[in-house]
CHARMM internal coordinates of N, CA and C (Angstrom, degrees):
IC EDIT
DIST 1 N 1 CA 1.4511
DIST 1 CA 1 C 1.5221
ANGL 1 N 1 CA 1 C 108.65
DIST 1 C 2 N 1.3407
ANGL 1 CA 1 C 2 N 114.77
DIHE 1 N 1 CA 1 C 2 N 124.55
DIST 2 N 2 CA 1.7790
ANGL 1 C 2 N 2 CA 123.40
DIHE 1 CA 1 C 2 N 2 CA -174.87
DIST 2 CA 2 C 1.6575
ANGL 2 N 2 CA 2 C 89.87
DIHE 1 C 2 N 2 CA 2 C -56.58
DIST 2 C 3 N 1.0670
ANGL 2 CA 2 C 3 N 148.14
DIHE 2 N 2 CA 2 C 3 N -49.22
DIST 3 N 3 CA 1.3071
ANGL 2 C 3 N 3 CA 143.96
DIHE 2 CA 2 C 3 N 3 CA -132.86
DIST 3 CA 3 C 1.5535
ANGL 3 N 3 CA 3 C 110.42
DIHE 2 C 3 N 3 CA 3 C -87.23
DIST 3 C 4 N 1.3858
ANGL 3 CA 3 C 4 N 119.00
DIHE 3 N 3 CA 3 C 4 N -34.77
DIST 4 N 4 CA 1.5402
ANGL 3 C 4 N 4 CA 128.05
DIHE 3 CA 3 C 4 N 4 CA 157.52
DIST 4 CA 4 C 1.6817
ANGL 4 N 4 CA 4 C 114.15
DIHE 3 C 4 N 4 CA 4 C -60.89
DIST 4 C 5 N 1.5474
ANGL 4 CA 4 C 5 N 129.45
DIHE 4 N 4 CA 4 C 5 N -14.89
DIST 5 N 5 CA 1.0281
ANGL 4 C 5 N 5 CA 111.53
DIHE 4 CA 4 C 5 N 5 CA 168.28
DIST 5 CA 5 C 1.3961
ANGL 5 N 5 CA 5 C 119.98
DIHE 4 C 5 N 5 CA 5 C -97.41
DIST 5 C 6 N 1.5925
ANGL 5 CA 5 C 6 N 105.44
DIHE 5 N 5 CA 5 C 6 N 128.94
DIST 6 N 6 CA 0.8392
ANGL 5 C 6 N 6 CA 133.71
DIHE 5 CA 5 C 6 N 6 CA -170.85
DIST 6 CA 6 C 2.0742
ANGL 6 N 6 CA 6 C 116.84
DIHE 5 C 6 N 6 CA 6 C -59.43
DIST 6 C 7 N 1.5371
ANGL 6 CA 6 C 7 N 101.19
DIHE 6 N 6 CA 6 C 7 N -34.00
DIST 7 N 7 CA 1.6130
ANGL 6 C 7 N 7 CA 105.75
DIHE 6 CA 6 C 7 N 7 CA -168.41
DIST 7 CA 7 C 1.5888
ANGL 7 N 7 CA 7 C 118.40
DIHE 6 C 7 N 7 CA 7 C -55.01
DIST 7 C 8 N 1.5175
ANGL 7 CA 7 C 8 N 119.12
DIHE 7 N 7 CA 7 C 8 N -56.05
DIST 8 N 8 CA 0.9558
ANGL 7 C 8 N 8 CA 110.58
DIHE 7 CA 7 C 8 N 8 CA 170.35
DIST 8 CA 8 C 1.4300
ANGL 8 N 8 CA 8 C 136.96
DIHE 7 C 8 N 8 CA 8 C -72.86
DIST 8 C 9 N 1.2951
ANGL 8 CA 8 C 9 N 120.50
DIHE 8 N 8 CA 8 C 9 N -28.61
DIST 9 N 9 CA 1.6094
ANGL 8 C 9 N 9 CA 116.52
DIHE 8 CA 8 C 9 N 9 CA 154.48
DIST 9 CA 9 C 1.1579
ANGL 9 N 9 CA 9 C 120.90
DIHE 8 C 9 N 9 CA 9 C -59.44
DIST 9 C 10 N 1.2182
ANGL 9 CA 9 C 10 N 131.39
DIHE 9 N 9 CA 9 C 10 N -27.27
DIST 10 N 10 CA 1.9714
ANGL 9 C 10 N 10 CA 135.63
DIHE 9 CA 9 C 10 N 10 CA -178.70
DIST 10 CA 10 C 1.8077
ANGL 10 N 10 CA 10 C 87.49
DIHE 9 C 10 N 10 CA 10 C -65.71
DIST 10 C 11 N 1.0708
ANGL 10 CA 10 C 11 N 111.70
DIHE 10 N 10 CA 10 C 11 N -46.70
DIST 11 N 11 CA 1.9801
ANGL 10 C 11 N 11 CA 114.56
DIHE 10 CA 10 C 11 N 11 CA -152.78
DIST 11 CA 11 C 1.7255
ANGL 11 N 11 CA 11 C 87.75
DIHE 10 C 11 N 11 CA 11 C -75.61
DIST 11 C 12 N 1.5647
ANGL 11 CA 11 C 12 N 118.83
DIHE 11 N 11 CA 11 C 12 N -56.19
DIST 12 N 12 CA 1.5715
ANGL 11 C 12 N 12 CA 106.57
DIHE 11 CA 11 C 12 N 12 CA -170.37
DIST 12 CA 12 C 1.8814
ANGL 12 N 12 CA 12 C 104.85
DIHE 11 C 12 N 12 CA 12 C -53.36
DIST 12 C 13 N 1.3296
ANGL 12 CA 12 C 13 N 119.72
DIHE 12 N 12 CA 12 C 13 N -54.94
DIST 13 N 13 CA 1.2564
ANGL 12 C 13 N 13 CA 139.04
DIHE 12 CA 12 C 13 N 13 CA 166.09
DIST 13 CA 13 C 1.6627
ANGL 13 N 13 CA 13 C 115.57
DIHE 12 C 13 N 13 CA 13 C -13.91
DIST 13 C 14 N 1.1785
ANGL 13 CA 13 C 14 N 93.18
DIHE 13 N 13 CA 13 C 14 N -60.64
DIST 14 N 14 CA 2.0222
ANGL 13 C 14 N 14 CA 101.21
DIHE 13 CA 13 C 14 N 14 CA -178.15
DIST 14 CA 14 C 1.7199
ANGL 14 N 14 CA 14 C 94.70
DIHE 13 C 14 N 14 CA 14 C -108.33
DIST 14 C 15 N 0.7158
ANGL 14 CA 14 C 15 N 151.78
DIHE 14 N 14 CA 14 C 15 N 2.06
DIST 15 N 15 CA 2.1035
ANGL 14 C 15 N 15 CA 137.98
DIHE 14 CA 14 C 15 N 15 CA 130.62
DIST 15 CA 15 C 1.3782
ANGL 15 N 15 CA 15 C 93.94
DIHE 14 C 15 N 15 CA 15 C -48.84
DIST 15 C 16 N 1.4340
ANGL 15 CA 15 C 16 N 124.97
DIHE 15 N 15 CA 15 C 16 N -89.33
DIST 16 N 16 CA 1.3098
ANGL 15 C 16 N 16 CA 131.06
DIHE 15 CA 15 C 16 N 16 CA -166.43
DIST 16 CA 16 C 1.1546
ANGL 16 N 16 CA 16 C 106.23
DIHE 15 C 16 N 16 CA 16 C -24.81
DIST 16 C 17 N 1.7817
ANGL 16 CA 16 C 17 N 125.48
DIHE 16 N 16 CA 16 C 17 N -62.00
DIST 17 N 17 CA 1.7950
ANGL 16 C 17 N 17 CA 122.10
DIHE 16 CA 16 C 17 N 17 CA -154.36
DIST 17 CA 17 C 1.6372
ANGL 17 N 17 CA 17 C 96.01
DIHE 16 C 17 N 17 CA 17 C -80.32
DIST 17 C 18 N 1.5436
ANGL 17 CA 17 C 18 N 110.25
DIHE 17 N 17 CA 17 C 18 N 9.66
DIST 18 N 18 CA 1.9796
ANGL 17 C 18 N 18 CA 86.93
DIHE 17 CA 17 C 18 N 18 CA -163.64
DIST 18 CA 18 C 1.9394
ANGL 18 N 18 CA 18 C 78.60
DIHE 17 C 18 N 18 CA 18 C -124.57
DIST 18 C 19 N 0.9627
ANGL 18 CA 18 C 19 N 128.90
DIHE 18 N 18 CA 18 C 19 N -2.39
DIST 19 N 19 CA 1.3960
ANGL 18 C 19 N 19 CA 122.08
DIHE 18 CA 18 C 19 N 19 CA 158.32
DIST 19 CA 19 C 1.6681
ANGL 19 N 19 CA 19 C 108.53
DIHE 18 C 19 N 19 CA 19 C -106.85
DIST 19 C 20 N 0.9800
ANGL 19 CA 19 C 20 N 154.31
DIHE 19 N 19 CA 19 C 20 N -25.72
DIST 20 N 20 CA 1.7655
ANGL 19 C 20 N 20 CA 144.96
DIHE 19 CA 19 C 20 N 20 CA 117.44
DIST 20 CA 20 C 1.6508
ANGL 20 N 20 CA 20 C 107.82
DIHE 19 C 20 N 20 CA 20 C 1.93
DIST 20 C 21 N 1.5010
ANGL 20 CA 20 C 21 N 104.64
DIHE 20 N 20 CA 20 C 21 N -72.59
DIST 21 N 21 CA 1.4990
ANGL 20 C 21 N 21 CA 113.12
DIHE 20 CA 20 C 21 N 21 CA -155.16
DIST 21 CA 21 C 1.3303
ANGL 21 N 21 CA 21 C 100.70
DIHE 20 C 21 N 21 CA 21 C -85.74
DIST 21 C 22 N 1.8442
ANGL 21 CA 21 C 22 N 121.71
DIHE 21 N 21 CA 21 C 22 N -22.91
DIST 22 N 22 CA 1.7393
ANGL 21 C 22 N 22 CA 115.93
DIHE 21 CA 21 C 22 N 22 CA 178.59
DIST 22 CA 22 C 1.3158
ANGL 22 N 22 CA 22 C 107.61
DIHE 21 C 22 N 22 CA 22 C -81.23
DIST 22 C 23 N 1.2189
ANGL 22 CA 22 C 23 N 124.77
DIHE 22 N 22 CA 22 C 23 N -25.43
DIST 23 N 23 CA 1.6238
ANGL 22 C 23 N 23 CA 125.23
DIHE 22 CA 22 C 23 N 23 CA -174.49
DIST 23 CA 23 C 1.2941
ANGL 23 N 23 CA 23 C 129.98
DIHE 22 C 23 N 23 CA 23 C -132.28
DIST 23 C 24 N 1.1523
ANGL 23 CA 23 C 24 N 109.01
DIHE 23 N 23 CA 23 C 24 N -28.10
DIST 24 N 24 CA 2.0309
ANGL 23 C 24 N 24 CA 101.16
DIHE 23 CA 23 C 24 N 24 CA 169.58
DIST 24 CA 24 C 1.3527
ANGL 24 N 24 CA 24 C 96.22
DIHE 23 C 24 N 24 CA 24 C -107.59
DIST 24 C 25 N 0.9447
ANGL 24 CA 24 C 25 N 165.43
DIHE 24 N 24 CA 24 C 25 N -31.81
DIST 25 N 25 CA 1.5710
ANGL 24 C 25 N 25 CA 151.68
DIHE 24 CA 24 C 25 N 25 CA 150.91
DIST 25 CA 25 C 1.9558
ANGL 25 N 25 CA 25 C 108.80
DIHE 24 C 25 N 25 CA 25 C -21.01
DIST 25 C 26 N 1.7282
ANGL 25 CA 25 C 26 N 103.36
DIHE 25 N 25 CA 25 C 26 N -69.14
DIST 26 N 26 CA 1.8204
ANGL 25 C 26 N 26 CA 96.81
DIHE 25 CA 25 C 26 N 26 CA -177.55
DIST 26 CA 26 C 1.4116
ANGL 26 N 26 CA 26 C 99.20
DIHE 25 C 26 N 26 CA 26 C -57.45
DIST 26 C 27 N 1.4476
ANGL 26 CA 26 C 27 N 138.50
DIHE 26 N 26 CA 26 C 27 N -60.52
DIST 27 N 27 CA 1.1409
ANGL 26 C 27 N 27 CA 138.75
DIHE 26 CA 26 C 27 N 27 CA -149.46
DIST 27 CA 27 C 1.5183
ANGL 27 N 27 CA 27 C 113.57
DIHE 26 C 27 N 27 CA 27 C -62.06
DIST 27 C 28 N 1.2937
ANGL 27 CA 27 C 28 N 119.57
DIHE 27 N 27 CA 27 C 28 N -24.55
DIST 28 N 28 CA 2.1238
ANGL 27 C 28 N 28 CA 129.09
DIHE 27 CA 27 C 28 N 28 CA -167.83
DIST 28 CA 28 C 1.7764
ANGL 28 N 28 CA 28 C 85.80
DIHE 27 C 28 N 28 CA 28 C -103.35
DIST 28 C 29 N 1.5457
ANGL 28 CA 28 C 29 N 127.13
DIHE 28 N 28 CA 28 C 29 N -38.33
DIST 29 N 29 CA 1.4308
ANGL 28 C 29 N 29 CA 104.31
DIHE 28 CA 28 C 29 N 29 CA 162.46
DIST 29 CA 29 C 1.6947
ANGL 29 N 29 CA 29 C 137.45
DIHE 28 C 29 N 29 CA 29 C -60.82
DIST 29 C 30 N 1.3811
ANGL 29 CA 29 C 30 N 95.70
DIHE 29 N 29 CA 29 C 30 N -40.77
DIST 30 N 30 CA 1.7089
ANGL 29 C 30 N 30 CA 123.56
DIHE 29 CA 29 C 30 N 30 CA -175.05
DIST 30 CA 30 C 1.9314
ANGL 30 N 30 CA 30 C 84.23
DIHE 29 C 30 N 30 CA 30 C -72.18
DIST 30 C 31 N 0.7960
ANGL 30 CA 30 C 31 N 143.94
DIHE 30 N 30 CA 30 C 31 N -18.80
DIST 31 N 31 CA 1.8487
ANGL 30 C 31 N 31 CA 129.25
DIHE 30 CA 30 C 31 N 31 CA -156.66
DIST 31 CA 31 C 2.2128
ANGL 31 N 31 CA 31 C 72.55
DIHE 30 C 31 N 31 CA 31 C -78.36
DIST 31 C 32 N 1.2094
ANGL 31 CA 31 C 32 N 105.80
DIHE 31 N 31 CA 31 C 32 N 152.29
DIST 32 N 32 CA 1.4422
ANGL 31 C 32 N 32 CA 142.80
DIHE 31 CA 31 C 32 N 32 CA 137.12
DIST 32 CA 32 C 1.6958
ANGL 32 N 32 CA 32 C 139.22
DIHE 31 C 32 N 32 CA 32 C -127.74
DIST 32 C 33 N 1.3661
ANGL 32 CA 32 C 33 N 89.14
DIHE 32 N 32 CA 32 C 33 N 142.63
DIST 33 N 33 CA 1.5276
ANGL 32 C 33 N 33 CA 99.14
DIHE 32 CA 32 C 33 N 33 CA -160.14
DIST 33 CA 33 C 1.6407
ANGL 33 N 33 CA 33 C 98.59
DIHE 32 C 33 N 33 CA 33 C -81.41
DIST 33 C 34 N 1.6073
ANGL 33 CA 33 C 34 N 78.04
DIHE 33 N 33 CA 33 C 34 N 131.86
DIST 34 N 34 CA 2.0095
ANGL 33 C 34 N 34 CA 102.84
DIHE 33 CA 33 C 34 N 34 CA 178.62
DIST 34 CA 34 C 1.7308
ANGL 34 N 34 CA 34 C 108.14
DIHE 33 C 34 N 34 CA 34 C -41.66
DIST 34 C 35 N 1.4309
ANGL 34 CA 34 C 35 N 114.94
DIHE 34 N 34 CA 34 C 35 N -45.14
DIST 35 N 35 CA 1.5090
ANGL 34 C 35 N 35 CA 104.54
DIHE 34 CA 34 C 35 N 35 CA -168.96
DIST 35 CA 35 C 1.4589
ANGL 35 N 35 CA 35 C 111.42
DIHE 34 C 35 N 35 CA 35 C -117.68
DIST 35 C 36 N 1.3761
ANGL 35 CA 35 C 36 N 117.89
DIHE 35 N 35 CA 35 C 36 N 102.75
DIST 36 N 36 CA 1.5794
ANGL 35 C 36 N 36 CA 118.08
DIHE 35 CA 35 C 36 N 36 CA -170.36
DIST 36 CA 36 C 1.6351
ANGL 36 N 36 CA 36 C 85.50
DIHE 35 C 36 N 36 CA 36 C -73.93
DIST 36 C 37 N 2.0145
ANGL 36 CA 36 C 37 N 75.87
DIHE 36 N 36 CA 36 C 37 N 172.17
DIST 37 N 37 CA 1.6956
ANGL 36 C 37 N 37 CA 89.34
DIHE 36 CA 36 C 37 N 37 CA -150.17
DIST 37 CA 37 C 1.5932
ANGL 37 N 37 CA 37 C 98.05
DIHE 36 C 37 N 37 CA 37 C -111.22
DIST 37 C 38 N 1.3160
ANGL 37 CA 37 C 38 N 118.51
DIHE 37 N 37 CA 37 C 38 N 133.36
DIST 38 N 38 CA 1.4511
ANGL 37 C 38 N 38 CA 120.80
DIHE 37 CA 37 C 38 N 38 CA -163.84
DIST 38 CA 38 C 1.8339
ANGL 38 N 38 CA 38 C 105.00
DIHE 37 C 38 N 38 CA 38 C -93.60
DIST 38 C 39 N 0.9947
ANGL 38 CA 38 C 39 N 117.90
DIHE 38 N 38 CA 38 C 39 N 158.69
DIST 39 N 39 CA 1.3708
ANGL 38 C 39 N 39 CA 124.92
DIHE 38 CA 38 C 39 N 39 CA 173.84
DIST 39 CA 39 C 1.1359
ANGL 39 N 39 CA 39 C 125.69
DIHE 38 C 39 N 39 CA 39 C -79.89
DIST 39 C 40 N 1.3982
ANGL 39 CA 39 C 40 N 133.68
DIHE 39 N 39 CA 39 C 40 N 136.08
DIST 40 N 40 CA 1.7000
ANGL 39 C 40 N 40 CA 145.81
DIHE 39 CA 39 C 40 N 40 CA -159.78
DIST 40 CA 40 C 1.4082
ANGL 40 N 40 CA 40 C 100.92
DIHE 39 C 40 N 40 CA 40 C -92.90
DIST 40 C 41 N 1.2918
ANGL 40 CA 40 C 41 N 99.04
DIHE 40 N 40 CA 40 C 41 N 128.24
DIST 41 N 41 CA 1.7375
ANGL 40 C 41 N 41 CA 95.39
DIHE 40 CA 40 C 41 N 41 CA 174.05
DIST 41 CA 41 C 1.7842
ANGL 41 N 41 CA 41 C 99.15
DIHE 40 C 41 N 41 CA 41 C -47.68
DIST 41 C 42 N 1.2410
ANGL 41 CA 41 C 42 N 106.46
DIHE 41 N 41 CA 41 C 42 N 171.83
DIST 42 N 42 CA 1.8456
ANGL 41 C 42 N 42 CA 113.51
DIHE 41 CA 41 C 42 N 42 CA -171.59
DIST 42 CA 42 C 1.5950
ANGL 42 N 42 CA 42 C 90.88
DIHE 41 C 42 N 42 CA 42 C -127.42
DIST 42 C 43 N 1.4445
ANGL 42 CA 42 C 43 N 133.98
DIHE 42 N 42 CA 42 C 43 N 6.44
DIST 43 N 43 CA 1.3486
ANGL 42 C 43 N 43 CA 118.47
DIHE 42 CA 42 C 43 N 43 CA 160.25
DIST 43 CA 43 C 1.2957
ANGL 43 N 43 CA 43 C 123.72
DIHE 42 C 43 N 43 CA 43 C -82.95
DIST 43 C 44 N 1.2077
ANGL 43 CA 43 C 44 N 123.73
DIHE 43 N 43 CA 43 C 44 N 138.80
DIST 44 N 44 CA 1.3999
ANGL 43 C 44 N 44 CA 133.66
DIHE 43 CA 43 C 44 N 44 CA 168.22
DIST 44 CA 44 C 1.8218
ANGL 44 N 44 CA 44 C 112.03
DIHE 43 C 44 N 44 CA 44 C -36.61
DIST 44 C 45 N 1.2292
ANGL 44 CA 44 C 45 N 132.25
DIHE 44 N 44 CA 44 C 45 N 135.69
DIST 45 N 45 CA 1.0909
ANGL 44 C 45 N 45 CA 124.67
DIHE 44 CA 44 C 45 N 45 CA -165.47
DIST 45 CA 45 C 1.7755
ANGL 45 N 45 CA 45 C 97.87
DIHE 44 C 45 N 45 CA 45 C -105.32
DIST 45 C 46 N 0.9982
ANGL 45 CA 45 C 46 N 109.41
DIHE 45 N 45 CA 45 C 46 N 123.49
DIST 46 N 46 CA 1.7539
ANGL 45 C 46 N 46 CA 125.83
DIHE 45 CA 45 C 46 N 46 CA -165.05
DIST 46 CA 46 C 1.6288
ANGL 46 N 46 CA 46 C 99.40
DIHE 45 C 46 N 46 CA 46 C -64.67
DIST 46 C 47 N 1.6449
ANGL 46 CA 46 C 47 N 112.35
DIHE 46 N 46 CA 46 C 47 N 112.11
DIST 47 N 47 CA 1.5995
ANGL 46 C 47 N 47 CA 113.11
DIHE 46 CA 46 C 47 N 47 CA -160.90
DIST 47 CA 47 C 1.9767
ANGL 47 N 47 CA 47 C 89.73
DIHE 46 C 47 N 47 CA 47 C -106.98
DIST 47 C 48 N 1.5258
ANGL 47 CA 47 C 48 N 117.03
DIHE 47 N 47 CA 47 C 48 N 143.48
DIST 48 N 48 CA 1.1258
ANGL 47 C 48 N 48 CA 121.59
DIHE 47 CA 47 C 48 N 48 CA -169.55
DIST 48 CA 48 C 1.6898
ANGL 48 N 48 CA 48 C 82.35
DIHE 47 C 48 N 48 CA 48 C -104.88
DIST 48 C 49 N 1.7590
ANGL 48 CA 48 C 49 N 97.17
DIHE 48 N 48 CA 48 C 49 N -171.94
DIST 49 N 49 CA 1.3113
ANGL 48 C 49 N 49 CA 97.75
DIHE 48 CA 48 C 49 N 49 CA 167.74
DIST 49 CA 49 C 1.6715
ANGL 49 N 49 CA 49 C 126.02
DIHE 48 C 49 N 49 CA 49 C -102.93
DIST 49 C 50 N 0.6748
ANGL 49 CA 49 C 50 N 107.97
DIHE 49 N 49 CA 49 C 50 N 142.98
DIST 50 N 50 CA 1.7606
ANGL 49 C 50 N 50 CA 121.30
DIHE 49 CA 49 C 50 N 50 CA -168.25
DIST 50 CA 50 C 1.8126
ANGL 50 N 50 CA 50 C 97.84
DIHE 49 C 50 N 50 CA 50 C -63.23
DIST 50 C 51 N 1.4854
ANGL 50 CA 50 C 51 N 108.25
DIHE 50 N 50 CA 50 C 51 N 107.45
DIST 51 N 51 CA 1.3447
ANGL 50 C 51 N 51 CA 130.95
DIHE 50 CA 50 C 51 N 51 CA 170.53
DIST 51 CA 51 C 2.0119
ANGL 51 N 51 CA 51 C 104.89
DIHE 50 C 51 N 51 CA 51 C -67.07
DIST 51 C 52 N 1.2907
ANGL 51 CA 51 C 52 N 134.55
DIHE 51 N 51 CA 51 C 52 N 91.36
DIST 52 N 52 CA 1.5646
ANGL 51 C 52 N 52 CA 121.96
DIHE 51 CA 51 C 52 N 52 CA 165.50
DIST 52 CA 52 C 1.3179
ANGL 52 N 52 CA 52 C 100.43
DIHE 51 C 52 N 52 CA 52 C -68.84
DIST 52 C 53 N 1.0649
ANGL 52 CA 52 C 53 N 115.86
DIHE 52 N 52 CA 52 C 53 N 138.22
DIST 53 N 53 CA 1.4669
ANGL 52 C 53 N 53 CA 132.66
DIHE 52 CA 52 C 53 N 53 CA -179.81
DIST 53 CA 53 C 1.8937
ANGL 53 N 53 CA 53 C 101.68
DIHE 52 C 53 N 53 CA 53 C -83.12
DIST 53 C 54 N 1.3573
ANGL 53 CA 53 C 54 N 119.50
DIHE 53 N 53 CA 53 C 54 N -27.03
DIST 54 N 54 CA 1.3437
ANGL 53 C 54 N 54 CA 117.37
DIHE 53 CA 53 C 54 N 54 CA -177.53
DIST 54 CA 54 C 2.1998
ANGL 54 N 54 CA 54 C 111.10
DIHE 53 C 54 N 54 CA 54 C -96.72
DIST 54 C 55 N 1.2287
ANGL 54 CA 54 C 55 N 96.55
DIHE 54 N 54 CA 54 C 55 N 2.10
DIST 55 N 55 CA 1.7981
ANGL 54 C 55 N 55 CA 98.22
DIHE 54 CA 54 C 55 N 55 CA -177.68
DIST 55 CA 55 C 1.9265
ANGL 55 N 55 CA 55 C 87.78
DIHE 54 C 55 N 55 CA 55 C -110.16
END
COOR INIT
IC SEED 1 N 1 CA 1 C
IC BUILD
């Protein structure tokens, strides 16, 4: 039965992981995101008290 041998699935198996890891691995690291991300002021934002319009 072709399906118990092991030779040609091992060979498609390691092509696949060594073109994976030579070319879409650098390329999905190397991508950068269009809008860098700016920093939040780090002060506490001064909270009033909450007016209910029905009390």
């Amino acid at each position: 039965m072709p399906q118990l041998n092991p030779s040609p699935w091992f060979y498609i198996f390691i092509v696949s992981w060594l073109v994976l890891l030579t070319v879409a691995f650098p390329k999905t690291l190397d991508y950068t995101f269009p809008n860098e991300a700016t920093l939040q002021d780090t002060q506490e934002a001064k909270r009033g008290t909450w007016l209910w319009p029905w009390t």
